[in-house]
Every structure is written in C-alpha cells, then in structure tokens.
C-alpha positions as CSV (number, residue, x, y, z in Angstrom):
1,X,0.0,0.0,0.0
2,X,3.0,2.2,1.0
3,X,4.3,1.4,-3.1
4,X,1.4,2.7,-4.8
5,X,1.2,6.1,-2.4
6,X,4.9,6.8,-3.7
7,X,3.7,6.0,-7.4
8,X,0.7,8.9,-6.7
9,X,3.7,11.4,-5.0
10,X,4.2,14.1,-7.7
11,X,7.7,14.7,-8.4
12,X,9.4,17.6,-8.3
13,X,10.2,19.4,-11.4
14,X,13.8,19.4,-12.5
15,X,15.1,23.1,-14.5
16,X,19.1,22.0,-14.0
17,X,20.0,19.2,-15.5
18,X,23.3,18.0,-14.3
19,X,25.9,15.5,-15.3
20,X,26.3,12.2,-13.0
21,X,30.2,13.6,-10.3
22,X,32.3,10.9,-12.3
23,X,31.3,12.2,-15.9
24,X,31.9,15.7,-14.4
25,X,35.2,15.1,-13.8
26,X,35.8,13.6,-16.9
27,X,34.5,16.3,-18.9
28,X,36.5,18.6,-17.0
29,X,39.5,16.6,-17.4
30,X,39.5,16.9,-21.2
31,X,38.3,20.5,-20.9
32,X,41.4,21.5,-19.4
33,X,43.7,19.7,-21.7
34,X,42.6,21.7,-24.1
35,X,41.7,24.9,-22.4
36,X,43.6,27.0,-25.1
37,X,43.1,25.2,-28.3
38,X,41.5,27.7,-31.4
39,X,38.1,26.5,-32.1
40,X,38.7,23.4,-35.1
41,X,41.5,22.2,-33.0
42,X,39.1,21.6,-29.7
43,X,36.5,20.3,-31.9
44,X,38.6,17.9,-33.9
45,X,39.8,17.0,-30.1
46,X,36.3,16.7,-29.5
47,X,34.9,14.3,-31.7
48,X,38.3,12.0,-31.0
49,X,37.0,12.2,-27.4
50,X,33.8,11.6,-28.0
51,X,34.5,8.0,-29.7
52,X,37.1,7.2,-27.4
53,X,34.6,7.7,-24.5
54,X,31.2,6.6,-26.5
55,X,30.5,4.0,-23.4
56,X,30.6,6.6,-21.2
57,X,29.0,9.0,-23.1
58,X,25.9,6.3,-23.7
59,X,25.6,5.7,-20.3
60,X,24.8,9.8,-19.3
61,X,23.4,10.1,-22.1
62,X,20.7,7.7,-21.1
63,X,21.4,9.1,-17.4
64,X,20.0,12.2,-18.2
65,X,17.1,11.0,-20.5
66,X,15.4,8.7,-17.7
67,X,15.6,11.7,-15.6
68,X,13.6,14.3,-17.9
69,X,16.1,15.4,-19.8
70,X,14.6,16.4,-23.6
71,X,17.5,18.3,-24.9
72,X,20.7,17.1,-27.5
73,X,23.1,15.4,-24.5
74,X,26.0,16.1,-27.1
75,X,25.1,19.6,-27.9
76,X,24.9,19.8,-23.8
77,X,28.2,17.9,-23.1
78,X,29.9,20.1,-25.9
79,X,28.8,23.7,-24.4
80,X,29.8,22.0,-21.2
81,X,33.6,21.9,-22.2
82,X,34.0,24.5,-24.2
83,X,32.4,27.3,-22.4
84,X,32.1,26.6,-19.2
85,X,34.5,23.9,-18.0
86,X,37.6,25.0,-20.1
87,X,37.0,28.3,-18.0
88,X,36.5,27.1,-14.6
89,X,39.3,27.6,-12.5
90,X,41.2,24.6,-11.1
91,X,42.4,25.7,-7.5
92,X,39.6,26.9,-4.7
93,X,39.2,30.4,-4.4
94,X,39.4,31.8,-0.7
95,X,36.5,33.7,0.4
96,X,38.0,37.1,1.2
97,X,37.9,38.2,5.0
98,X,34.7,40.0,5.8
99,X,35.5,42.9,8.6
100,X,33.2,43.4,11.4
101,X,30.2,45.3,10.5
102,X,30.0,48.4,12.9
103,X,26.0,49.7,13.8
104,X,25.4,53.3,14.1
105,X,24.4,54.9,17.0
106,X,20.5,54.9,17.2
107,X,20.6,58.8,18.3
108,X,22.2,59.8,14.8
109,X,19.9,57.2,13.2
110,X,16.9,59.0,14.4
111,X,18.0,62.3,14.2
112,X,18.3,60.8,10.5
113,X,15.1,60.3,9.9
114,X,13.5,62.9,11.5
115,X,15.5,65.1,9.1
116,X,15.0,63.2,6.4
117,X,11.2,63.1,7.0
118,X,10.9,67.1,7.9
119,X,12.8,67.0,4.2
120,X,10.7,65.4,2.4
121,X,8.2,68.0,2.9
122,X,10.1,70.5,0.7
123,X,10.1,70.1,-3.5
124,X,12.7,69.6,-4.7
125,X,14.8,67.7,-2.4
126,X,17.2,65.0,-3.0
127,X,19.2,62.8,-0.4
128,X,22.7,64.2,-1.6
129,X,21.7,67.9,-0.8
130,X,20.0,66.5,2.0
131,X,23.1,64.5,3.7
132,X,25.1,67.6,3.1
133,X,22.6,69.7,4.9
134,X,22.2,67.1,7.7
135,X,26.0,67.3,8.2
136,X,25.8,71.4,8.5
137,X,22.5,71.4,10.8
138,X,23.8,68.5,13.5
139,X,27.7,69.0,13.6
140,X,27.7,67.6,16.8
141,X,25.9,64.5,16.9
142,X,28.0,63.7,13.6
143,X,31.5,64.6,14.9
144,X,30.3,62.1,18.1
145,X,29.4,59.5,15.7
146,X,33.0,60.2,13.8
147,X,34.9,59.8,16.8
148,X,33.3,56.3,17.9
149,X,33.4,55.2,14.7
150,X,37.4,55.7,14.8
151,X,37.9,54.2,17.7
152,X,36.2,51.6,16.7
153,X,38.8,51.2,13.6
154,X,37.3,52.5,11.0
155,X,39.4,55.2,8.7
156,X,38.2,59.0,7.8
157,X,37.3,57.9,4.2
158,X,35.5,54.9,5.1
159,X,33.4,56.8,8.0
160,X,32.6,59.3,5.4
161,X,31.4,56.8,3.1
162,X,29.4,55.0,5.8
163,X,27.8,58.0,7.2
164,X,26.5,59.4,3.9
165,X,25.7,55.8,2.7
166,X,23.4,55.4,5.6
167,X,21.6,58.8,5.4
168,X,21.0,57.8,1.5
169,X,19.4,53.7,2.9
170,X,17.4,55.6,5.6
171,X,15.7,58.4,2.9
172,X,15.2,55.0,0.7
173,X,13.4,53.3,3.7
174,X,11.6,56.2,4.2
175,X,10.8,57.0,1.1
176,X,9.6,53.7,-0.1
C-alpha cells in the first residue's frame, strides 16, 4: 500500500539538469587539456573524445534522459567543455575576510530620519543635498558619531562613506 502512495507522489520538477560527479570530472579533465586550443582544433579534439569515451558517453546520455532530460546530451556535453568547463578555474578560491560590520548609533539614526522626513516635505529635495545639509545642521551629533566610529577602527574615508551611505538607505526606507 506504502508502493502505490509513492507511485501517486508528484515529483518535483527538475530546470538543472546536471551531469552524474564521475562524468563531471571527466568532462572537466579533457576540458582542461585543451583549455587553449582555437576552435577546429578543440573540436577535432572533440569528436576523438567523444569515440574514445562513447560508453561513457551512452551511459549519461541515457542518465539524463530517464531523468527528464529532452534536450541534445552532445550539444549539452559540448557547451559544457567549451564554455564553461575550459574556463573554470582549477584551485579553490578563498572567500576574502569580511570585517566586522560596525551599527550606528541609534541617536544619529533618528535624528536621520527625522530630518529626512521634515525634508521630504520640501520640493525639490534630494538625499545628496540632504546628507550635506544634515551634516551642517547637526555637527555635533556627527562629529560624536565620527569619533566612535574611529575608535572603533574605521578610517576617515571609510566613515565618510558609511555616514553618507546610511543617510541615503534611511531616505530609501523612508521614502519607499
């Protein structure tokens, strides 16, 4: 009874269709042999490949067509290699080293928006002219916010960036 409730199960729709891990790396392999041959020279490598691996070709090929597959497995295999595998780098790339994300202070934040939102009221404005104005009107709350922001290990030009970054995310918010 369990059987026939499995047979009923709809299954899920596939949209990527990917080669079984051993014919990957095969395909790979020969990919990177001839990463830099001109274009007759990787096909004429191509079709030697192709009948020097037709078991294993066969077998994805039928591979993928059980599982849904309704596309040309050679046209698929080809693409593969040439323009995608023969361009894949070969050594693991390092994620780079995120810093520490640093908050801003919730006074400036709201002192943000309320100037932002007092702002809005006007024609004309725009959140460049705005920060700038924002900057003149509330020196010291800013110059607070600079300091910490230093000590914290942040430089000038990145606290500049950051400041006038955030006032431009918080009229977005707002604004939106």
């Amino acid at each position: 009874m369990s059987h026939n409730n499995q047979e009923n199960k709809p299954q899920p729709s596939i949209y990527r269709f990917k080669f079984t891990q051993d014919f990957t790396q095969t395909l790979f392999e020969f990919s990177k042999l001839h990463q830099f041959d001109e274009r007759d020279t990787f096909r004429e490598a191509w079709e030697s490949w192709l009948e020097e691996n037709n078991d294993e070709v066969c077998k994805e090929t039928r591979y993928l067509s059980n599982i849904g597959y309704e596309g040309d497995v050679l046209d698929k295999m080809y693409k593969s290699s040439r323009y995608y595998f023969r361009k894949k780098p070969t050594a693991k790339v390092e994620p780079k080293k995120r810093r520490n994300y640093v908050s801003m202070d919730r006074e400036l934040l709201d002192q943000m928006d309320k100037h932002i939102t007092d702002s809005m009221k006007n024609d004309g404005f725009c959140p460049a002219n705005g920060y700038d104005e924002f900057c003149l009107n509330n020196t010291g709350i800013v110059k607070g916010e600079v300091c910490r922001l230093l000590e914290e290990g942040l430089d000038g030009e990145g606290i500049k960036f950051k400041l006038k970054k955030t006032y431009k995310n918080r009229y977005f918010q707002l604004s939106h």
